[in-house]
N, C-alpha and C positions, 0 to 999 in steps of 0.2 A: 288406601289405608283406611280401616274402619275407625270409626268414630267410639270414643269410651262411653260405656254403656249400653253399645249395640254390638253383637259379637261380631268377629267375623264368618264365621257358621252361620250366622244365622241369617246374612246378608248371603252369602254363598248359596244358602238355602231355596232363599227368596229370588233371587234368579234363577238357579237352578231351574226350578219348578217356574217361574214364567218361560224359560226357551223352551221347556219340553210342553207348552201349552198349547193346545192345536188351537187356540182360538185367536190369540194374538199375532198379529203378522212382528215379522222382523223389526222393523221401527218402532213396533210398541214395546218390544223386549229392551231395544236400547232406550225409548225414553224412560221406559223403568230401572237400567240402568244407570244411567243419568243421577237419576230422585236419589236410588242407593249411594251413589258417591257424594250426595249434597248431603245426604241425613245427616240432622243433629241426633244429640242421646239421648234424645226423646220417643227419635223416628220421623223427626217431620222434616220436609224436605220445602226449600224455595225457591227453587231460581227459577227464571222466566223463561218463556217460550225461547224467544231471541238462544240466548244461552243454550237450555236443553238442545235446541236445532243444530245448534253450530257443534256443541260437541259427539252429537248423536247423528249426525249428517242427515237432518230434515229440513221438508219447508215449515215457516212455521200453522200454517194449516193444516201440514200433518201431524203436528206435534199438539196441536189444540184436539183433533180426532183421535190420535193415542190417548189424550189424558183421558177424554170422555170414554174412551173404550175399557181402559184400563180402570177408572172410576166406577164403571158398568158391570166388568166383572167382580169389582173389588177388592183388587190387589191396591190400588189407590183409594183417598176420600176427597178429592179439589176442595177448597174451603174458599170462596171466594168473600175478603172482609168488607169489602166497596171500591169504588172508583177510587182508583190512583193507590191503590193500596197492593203489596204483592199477594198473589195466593198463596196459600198453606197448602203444601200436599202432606197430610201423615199418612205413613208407612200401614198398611193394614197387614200385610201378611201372604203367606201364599193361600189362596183360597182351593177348597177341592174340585179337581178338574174332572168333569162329568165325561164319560164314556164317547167316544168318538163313532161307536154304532146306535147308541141310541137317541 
């Protein structure tokens, strides 16, 4: 169920357009999946490795590689506050997916 303030279009959206991403592997669609279901209605998402893995069926080494991947293209921002603090992921959007021949 979306979150008030964020539509659910717009959420639909943003997955959407990450599965049809040839750049991201399957794991990174779900841990972007993940982040969408945590979103507050701001768009920032938080829950932890542990968490994302368990719901998204990763280890969490891969779930640490999605985020950096996922931050790299960005469709995510990691906010890391400090030690012992949880990270902020906000929501950036779907970004334009560049041509698969060039």
């Amino acid at each position: 169920m979306a979150n008030e303030g964020v539509s659910v279009l717009a959420e639909l959206r943003a997955l959407r357009s990450a599965s049809s991403d040839w750049r991201l592997s399957r794991g990174d669609v779900g841990v972007f999946a993940v982040l969408l279901q945590h979103m507050n209605a701001v768009g920032v998402s938080w829950p932890g490795p542990t968490r994302i893995g368990r719901l998204a069926s990763l280890a969490s080494r891969n779930v640490k590689a999605s985020l950096q991947r996922l931050g790299a293209l960005q469709y995510v921002e990691v906010i890391r506050p400090g030690p012992r603090k949880a990270n902020r992921v906000p929501i950036l959007g779907p970004p334009p997916v560049p041509s698969q021949k060039g």
